[in-house]
C-alpha positions as CSV (number, residue, x, y, z in Angstrom):
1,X,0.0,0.0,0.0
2,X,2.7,2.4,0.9
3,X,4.6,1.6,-3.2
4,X,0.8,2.7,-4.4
5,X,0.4,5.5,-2.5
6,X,4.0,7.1,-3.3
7,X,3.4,6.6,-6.8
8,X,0.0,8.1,-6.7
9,X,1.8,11.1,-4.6
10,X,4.4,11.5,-6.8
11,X,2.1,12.0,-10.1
12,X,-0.2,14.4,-8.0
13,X,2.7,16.6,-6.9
14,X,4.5,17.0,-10.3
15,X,0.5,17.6,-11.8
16,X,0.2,20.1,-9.5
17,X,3.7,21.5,-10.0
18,X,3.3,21.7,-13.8
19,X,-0.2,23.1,-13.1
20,X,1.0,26.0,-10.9
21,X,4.4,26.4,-12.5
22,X,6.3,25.2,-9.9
23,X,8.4,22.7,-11.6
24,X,10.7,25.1,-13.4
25,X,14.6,24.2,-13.0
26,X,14.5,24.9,-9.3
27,X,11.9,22.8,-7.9
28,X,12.7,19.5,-8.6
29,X,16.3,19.5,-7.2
30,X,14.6,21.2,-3.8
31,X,12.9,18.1,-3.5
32,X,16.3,16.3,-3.9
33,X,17.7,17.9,-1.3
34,X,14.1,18.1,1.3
35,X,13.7,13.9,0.1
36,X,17.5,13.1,1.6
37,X,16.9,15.0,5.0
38,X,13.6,12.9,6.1
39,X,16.7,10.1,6.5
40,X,18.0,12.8,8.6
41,X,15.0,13.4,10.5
42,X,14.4,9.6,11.3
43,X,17.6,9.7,12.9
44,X,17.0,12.5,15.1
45,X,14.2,10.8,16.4
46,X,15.9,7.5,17.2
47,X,18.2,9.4,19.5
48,X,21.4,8.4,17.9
49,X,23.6,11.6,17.1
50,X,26.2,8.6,15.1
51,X,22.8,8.1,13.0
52,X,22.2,11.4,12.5
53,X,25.9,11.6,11.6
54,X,25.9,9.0,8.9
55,X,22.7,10.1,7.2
56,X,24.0,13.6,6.9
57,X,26.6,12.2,5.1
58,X,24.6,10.5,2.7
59,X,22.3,13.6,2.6
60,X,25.3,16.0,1.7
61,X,26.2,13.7,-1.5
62,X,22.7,13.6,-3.0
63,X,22.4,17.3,-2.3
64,X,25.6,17.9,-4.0
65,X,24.0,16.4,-6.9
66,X,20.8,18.3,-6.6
67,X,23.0,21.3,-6.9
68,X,25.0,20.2,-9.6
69,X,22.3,18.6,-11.6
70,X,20.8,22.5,-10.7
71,X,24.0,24.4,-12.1
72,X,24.8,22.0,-14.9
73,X,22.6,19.4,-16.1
74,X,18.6,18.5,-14.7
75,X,19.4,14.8,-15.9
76,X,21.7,15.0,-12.5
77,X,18.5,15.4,-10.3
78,X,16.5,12.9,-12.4
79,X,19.4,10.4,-11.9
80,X,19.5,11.5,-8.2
81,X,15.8,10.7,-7.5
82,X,15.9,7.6,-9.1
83,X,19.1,6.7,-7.3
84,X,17.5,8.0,-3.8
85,X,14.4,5.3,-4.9
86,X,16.7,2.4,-5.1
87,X,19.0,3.5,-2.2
88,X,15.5,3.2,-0.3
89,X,15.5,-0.2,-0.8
90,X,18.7,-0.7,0.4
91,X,18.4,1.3,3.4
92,X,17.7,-0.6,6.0
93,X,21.4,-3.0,5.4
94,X,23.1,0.5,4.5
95,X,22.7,2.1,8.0
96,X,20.8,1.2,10.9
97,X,18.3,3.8,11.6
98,X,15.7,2.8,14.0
99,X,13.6,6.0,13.6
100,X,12.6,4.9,9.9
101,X,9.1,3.9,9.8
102,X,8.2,0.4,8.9
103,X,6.8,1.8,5.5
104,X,8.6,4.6,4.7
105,X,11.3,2.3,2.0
106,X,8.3,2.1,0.0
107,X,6.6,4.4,-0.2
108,X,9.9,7.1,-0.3
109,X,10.9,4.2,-3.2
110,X,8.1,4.9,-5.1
111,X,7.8,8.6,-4.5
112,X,11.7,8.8,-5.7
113,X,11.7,7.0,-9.0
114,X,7.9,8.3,-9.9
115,X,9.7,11.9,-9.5
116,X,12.5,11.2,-11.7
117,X,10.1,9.8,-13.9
118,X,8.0,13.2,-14.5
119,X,11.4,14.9,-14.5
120,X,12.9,12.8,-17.4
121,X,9.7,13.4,-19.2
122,X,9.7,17.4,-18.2
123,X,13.4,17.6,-19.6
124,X,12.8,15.5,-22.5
125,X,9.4,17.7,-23.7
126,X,11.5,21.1,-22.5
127,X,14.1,20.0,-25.2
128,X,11.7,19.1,-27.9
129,X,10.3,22.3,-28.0
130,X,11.2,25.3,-29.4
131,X,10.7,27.8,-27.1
132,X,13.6,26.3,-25.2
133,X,14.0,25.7,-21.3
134,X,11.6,27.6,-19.4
């Protein structure tokens, strides 16, 4: 149920970003970066500073790429988010993070590669049109 309602999230939030204008070149590696901290979060909650330590870590590299996919090339965020889905799956045998909740792999899984699906499809129609990137 979480998978289904990730994608179903995902779809509604880049709808509703394309509908309001939101997904222009910024938005898309802001979620990048917002995505990577709930890890963060999770392990500020368990208590453990060494978890919060470690998933900073991890955090810092995907936000590096948000911000070079950002300065250079938006295929860097789309690879990002779709990395960020798998890493999701992995997770769990990658660091110990007892503040993750039971259903958060899946649905964050989901969420990540549906993401990186609208954006590959946003870039792909941005460069098949004339008018340029917006």
């Amino acid at each position: 149920m979480a998978f289904v309602i990730g994608i179903v999230l995902s779809a509604g939030v880049a709808l509703f970003a394309r509908w309001v204008g939101f997904d222009r070149r910024t938005f898309y590696p802001t979620v990048m970066i917002v995505i990577a901290l709930y890890y963060v979060l999770f392990g500020a909650m368990s208590g453990s500073i060494e978890t919060v330590v470690l998933e900073s870590v991890l955090m810092t590299g995907f936000s590096i790429a948000a911000v070079v996919g950002f300065k250079r090339a938006e295929w860097i965020v789309a690879v990002a988010l779709a990395a960020h889905g798998v890493m999701d799956v992995f997770h769990g045998q990658l660091i110990e993070n007892p503040g993750v909740p039971v259903w958060w792999p899946a649905f964050c899984s989901a969420y990540d590669v549906g993401a990186a699906a609208w954006l590959g499809l946003l870039i792909r129609s941005r460069s098949g049109s004339s008018a340029g990137p917006r």
